[in-house]
VOLUM-268743 format. One record per residue (C-alpha): residue in one letter; x, y, z; chain. Coordinates in steps of 0.2 Angstrom, whole numbers, plus 5000, padded with zeros to 4 digits. Layout:
BEGIN
  res    px    py    pz  chain
    A     X     Y     Z      A
...
END
This chain:
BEGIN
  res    px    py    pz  chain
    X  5417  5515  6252      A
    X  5429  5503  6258      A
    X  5424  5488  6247      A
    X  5425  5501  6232      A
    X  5442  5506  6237      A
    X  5450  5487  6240      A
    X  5442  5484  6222      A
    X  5451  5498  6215      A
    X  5467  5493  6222      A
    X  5465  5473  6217      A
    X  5463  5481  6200      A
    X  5480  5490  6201      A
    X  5490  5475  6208      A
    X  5484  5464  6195      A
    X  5488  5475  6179      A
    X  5504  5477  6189      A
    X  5509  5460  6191      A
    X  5503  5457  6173      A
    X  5514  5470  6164      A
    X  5527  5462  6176      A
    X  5526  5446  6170      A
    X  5525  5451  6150      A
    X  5541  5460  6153      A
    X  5550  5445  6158      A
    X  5542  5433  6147      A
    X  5549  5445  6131      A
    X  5566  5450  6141      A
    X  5568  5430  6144      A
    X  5563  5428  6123      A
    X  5574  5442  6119      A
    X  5589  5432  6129      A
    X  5582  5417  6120      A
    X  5583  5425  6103      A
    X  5602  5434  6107      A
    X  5610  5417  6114      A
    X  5605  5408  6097      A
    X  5613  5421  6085      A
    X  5630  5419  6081      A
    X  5642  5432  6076      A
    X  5654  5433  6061      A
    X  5666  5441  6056      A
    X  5668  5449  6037      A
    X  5681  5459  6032      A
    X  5673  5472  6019      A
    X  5655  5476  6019      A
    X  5637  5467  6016      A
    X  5638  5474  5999      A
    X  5659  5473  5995      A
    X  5669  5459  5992      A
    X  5687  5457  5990      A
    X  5697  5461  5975      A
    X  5713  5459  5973      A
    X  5718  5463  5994      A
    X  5706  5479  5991      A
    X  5685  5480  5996      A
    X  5677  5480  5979      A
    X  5657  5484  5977      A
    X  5649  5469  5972      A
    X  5643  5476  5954      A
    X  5661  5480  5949      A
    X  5669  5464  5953      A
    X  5671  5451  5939      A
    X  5665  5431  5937      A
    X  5647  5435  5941      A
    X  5653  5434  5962      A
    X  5637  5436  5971      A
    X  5637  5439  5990      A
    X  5646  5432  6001      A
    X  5636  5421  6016      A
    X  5646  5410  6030      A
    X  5641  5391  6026      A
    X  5641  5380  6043      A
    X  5649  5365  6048      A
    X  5651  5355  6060      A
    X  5666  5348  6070      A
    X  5671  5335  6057      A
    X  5668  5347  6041      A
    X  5652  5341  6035      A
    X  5638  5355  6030      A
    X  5625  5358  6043      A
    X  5607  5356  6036      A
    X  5599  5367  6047      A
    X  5609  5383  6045      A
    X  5611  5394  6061      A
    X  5605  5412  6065      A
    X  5620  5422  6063      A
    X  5624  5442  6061      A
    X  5638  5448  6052      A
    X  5651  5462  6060      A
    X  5659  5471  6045      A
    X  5679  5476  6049      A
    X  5696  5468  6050      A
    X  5701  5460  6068      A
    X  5709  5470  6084      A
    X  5725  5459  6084      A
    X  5735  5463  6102      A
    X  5750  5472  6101      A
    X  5760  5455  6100      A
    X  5752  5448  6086      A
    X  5749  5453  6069      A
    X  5736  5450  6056      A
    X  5739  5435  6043      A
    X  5732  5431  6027      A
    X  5722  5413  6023      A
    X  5716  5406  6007      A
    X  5706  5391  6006      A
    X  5714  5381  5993      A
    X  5708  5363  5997      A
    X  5723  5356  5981      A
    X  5735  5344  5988      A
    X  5750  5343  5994      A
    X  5749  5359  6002      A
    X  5731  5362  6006      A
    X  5724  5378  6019      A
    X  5703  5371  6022      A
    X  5695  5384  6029      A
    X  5676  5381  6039      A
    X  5664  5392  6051      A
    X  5659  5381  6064      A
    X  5642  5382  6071      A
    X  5648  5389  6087      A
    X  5656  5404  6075      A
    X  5674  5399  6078      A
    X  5683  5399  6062      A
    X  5694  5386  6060      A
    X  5710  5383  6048      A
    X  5718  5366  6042      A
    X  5734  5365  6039      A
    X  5748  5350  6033      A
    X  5735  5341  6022      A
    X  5741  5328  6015      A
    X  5730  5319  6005      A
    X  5732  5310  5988      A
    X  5715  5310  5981      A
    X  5714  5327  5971      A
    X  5696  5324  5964      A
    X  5688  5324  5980      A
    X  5677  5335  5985      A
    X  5681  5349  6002      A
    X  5670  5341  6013      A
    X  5680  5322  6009      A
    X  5695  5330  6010      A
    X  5690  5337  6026      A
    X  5686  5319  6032      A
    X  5701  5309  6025      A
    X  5712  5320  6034      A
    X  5700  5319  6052      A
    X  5702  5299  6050      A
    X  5721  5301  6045      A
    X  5723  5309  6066      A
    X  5743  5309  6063      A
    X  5741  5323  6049      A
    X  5729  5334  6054      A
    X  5730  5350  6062      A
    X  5718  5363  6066      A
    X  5718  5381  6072      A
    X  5702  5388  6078      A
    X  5700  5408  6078      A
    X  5686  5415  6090      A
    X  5677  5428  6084      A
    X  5684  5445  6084      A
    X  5700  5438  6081      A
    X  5697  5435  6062      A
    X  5687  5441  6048      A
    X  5681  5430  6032      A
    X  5676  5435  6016      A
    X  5675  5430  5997      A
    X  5690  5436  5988      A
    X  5694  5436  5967      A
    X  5710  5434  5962      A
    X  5711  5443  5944      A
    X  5730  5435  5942      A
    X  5727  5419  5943      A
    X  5710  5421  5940      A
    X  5699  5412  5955      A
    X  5688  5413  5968      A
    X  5689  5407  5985      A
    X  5685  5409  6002      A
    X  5697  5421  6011      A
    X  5703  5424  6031      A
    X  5711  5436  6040      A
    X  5715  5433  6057      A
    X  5727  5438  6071      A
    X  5744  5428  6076      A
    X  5757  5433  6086      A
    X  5772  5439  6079      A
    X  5784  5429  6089      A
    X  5777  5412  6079      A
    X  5785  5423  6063      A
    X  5800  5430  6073      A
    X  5814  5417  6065      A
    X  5809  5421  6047      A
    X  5820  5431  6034      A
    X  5807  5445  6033      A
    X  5804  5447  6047      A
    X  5822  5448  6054      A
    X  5827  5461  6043      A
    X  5813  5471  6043      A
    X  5808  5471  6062      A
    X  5827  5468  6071      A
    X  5839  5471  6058      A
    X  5832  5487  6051      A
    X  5828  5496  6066      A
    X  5847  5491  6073      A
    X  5854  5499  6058      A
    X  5844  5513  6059      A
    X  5847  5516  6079      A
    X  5867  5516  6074      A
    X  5864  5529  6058      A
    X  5855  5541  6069      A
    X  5871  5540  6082      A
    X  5884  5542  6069      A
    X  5870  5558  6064      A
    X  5872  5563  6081      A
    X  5890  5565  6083      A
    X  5892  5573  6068      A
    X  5879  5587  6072      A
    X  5886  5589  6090      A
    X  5904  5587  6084      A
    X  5900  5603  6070      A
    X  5888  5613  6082      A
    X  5900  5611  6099      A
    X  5918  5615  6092      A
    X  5919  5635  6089      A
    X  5933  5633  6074      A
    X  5919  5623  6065      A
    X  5903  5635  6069      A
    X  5905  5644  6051      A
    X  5892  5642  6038      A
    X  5899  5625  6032      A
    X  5897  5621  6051      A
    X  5881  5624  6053      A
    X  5874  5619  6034      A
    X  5885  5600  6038      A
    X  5871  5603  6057      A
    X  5858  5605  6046      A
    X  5859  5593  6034      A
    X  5861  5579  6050      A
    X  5849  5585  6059      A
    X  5837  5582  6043      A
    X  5843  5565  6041      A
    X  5839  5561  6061      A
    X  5823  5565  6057      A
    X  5821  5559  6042      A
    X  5827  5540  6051      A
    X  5813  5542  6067      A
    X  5801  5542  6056      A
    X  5805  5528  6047      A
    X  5807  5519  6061      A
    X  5790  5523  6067      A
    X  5784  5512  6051      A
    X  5792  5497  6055      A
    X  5779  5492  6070      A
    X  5762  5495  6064      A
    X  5758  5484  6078      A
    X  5758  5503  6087      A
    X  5746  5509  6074      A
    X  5732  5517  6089      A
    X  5746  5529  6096      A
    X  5754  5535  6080      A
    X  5746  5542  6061      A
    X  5757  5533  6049      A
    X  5753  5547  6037      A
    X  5761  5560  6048      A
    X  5776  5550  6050      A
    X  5778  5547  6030      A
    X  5776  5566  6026      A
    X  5792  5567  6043      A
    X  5801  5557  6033      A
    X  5802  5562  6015      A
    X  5801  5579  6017      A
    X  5815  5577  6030      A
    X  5826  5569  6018      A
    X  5819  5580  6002      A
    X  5828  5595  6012      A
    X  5843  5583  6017      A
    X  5846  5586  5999      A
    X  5842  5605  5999      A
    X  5853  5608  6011      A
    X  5866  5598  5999      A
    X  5863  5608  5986      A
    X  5866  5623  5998      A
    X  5884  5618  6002      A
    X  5888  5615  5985      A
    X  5882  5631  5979      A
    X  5891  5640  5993      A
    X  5908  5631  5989      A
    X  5906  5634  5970      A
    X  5901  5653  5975      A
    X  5916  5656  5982      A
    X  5927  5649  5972      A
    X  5920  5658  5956      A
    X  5919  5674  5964      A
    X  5935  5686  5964      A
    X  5933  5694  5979      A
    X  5930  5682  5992      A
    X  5930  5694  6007      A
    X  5913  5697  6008      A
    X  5905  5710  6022      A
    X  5891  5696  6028      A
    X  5893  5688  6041      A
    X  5895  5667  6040      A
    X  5878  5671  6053      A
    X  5868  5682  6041      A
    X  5872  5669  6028      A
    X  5866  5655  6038      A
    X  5851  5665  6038      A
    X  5846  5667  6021      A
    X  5851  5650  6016      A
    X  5839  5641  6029      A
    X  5826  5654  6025      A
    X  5827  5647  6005      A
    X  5828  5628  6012      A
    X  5815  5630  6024      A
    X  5804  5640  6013      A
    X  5806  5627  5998      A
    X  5803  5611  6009      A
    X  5788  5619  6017      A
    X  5779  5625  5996      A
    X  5785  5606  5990      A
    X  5778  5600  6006      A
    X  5763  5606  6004      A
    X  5760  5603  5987      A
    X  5764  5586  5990      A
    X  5748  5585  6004      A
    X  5739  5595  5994      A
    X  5742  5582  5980      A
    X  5737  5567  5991      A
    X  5721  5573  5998      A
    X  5715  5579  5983      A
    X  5722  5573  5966      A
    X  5728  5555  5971      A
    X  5714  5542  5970      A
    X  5721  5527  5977      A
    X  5729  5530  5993      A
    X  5738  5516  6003      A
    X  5731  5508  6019      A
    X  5743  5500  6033      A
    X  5730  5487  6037      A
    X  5740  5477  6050      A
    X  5737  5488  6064      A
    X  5725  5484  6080      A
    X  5712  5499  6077      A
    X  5705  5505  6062      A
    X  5716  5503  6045      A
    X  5727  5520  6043      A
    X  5730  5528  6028      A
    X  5748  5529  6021      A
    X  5757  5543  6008      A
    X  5752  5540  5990      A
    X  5763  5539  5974      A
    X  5758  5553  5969      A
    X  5765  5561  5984      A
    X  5780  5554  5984      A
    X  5783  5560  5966      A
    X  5780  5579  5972      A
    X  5793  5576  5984      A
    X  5808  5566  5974      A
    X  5807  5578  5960      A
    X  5813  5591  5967      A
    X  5826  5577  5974      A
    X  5832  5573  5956      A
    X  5834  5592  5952      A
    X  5847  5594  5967      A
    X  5854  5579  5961      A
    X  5858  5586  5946      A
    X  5863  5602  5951      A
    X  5876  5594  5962      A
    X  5881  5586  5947      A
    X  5884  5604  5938      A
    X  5890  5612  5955      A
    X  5904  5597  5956      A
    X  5911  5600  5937      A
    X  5912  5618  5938      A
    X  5922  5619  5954      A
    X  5933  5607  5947      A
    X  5936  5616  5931      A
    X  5937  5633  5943      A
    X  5950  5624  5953      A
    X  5961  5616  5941      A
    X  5964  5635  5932      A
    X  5968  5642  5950      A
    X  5987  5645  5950      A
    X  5987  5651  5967      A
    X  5979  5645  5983      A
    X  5972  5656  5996      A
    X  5972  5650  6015      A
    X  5953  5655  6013      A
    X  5954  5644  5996      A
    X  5965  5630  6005      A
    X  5952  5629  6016      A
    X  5937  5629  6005      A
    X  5946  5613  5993      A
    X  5944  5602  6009      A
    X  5925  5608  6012      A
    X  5924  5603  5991      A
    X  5932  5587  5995      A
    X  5919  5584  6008      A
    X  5905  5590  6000      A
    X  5907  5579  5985      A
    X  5909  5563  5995      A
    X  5893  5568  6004      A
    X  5884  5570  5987      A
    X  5889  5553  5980      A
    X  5886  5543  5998      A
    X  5867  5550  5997      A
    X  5864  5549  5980      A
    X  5870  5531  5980      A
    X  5859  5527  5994      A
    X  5845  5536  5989      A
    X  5845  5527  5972      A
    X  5845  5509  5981      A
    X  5827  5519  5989      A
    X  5822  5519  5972      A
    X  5825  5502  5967      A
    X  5820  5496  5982      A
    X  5802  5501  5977      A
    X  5805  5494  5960      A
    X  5811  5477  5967      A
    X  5808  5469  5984      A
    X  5825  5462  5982      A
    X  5832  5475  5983      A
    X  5825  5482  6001      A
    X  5837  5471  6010      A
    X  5852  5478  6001      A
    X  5843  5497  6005      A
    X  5843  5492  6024      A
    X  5862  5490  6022      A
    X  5867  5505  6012      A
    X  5858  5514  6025      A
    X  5869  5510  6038      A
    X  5884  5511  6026      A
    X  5878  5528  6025      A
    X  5879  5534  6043      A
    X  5897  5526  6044      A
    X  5903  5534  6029      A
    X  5897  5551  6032      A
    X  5905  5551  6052      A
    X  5921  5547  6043      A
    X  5921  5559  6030      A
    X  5915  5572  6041      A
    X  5925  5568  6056      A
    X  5938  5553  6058      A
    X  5942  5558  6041      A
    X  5945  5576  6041      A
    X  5965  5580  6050      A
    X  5959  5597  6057      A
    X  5943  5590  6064      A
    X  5953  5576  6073      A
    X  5966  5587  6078      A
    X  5953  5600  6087      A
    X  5945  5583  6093      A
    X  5959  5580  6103      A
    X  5965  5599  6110      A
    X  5947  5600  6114      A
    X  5948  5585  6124      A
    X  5968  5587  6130      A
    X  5974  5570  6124      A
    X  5986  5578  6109      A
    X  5998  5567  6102      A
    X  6016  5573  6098      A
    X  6016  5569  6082      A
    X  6002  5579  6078      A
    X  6008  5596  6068      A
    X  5996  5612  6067      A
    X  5999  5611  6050      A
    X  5986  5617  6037      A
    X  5975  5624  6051      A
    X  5969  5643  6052      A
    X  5975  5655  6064      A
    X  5963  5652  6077      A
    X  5964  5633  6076      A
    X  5985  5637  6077      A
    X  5981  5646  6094      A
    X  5970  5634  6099      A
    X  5986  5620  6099      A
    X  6000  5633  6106      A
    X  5987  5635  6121      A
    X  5983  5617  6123      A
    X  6000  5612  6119      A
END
């Protein structure tokens, strides 16, 4: 019994230690078999290539372009005969916050020549200053002229994750070559033009603009003489325009791109501005109003007014707004992508968007234009002024300076789409903008400054209470 028992358990131990040791011997292949293959890195899928910066299926892209497949080489740029075992990783690079992603053609054409090569250890690497004279040569001489001319050469190698290669066709200039896009950091590009105006100098500007909004919307919300309904329309309409500036701020660093939805922040800032404009278009039609009607002393309140002209604005940005989502999601086929972010690309407002919400933009505008005419032609047969009418031709003055500063600047946004020449002169006018508005609005107005100064008991004796209403007149005999 005991023989049969020691037998039994010999048995066990045995089929024990040989299940044991094929584990290991397949774990250790398996190893083996995950050390040898080599990662890379392409940016559309297996079945995609590149057309014209977008990821095209292979059967519709043009020349007869088959699949791309990574070719080795060694150090010195020479083909490999035995070609590595490699696996492809579909996606554009996670670039770090301080770096963004940068496009590389391979265009091996003296005197400004970009070679690009996959090593066999999977590192892409990118050569720059070329300088070579020979324009018949083939890549891989031209890889070895400039390794034996040391004092020109310059290479950049790329690990893997930090670039993604594929095949791209430019319909343009009508070629096909071998495409890279890989991650550098920003500071390398910080001196640029571009870059300055885009990432320092448009942000700036726009920081300042949403100050000058600021005071403005606190200066008109704070003083009690100025919280009527052209008060709190002139709050409004600044108030819009603050937003309308964070958000566009928000799409000058895409570096950011995990912690923000760029479409979120397109539909802030153009419906912001579309009812910017509305709320225009509401003090024009208030001034005209009142100037066209013959009995001026209304029983509404300035409050209950205030009420039903935000419930028209409100309601009309929130129909267009939706339309315009409604529009993008659903009717627009080709949707922008901000691809220069670390995660995922994100998806950007479409034209067709953008289109449902400047319409309505170009309707104000030209109601503006009627409003402005009409009041004038109202004005000019007045024989007499009321203090009520006195009052309401600075408010017209105001209004129609505010209606050509935004519709200058808002056409430069226009053109700026048209012509990328033209962004730089939009960053500008945006700032002119803000500085003109807080003049107009507040260092340009007497009666403004003049509160400005009782409020804050630093009067100066020339100042007169001249052309002010009754409670502003009280206002400087108290203070005074």
């Amino acid at each position: 019994m005991h023989i049969m028992v020691m037998h039994v358990t010999l048995i066990i131990v045995r089929i024990t230690v040989g299940l044991a040791m094929y584990q290991g011997s397949s774990a250790s292949s398996s190893d083996e078999g995950s050390v040898a293959t080599i990662k890379i890195g392409k940016c559309c899928k297996s079945n995609e290539l590149i057309v014209d910066d977008r990821c095209t299926p292979i059967k519709e892209a043009t020349h007869g372009a088959g699949p791309w497949k990574p070719i080795f080489t060694d150090e010195d740029g020479h083909g490999l005969t035995d070609q590595p075992k490699f696996e492809l990783k579909f996606g554009l690079p996670k670039c770090k916050n301080d770096e963004r992603q940068w496009k590389i053609y391979d265009v091996p054409n003296p005197p400004n020549m970009d070679l690009l090569r996959i090593l066999s250890s999977g590192k892409l690497r990118h050569c720059t200053q070329c300088n070579l004279d020979n324009t018949d040569s083939t890549a891989d001489e031209l890889v070895e002229g400039e390794r034996n001319n040391a004092k020109n050469k310059r290479y950049y190698d790329y690990e893997f994750g930090t670039y993604c290669a594929d095949k791209t066709i430019l319909r343009k200039e009508n070629m096909t070559t071998f495409y890279a896009r890989v991650c550098l950091p920003i500071k390398k590009h910080v001196m640029h033009t571009d870059v300055m105006m885009r990432r320092v100098i448009d942000p700036s500007f726009r920081a300042i603009s949403i100050a000058c909004y600021l005071v403005v919307a606190i200066v008109y919300f704070v003083l009690p003489q100025l919280k009527n309904l052209i008060g709190n329309i002139v709050t409004s309409l600044m108030l819009c325009l603050v937003a309308n500036h964070c958000a566009a701020m928000v799409r000058i660093f895409p570096e950011f791109g995990s912690h923000v939805n760029f479409l979120v922040a397109d539909v802030v800032m153009y419906v912001s501005l579309m009812s910017a404009f509305f709320w225009l278009s509401s003090l024009g039609y208030y001034i005209w109003k009142t100037f066209r009607s013959r009995n001026i002393f209304l029983r509404s309140t300035d409050g209950k007014k205030y009420c039903y002209y935000s419930l028209y604005v409100w309601s009309l940005t929130t129909v267009i707004g939706t339309m315009a989502i409604f529009s993008h999601f659903k009717l627009d086929t080709n949707k922008p992508m901000i691809v220069d972010v670390p995660d995922a690309p994100q998806e950007t407002i479409g034209w067709l968007a953008v289109a449902v919400l400047f319409t309505p933009v170009a309707f104000s505008v030209i109601f503006n234009v009627w409003f402005v005419a009409t009041t004038t032609n109202f004005m000019k047969r007045m024989n007499t002024y009321g203090r009520i009418h006195h009052k309401m031709k600075y408010s017209f003055r105001m209004f129609v300076f505010l209606f050509i500063i935004m519709g200058v600047a808002w056409s430069f946004t226009l053109l700026s789409w048209m012509r990328s020449e033209l962004e730089y002169c939009s960053i500008v006018i945006n700032l002119l903008q803000a500085i003109l508005i807080l003049y107009v609005c507040v260092f340009g107005q007497r009666r403004v400054t003049f509160l400005l100064r009782k409020t804050c008991n630093c009067c100066s004796p020339g100042d007169t209470a001249q052309g002010l209403d009754w409670g502003e007149e009280m206002t400087a005999i108290n203070l005074g």
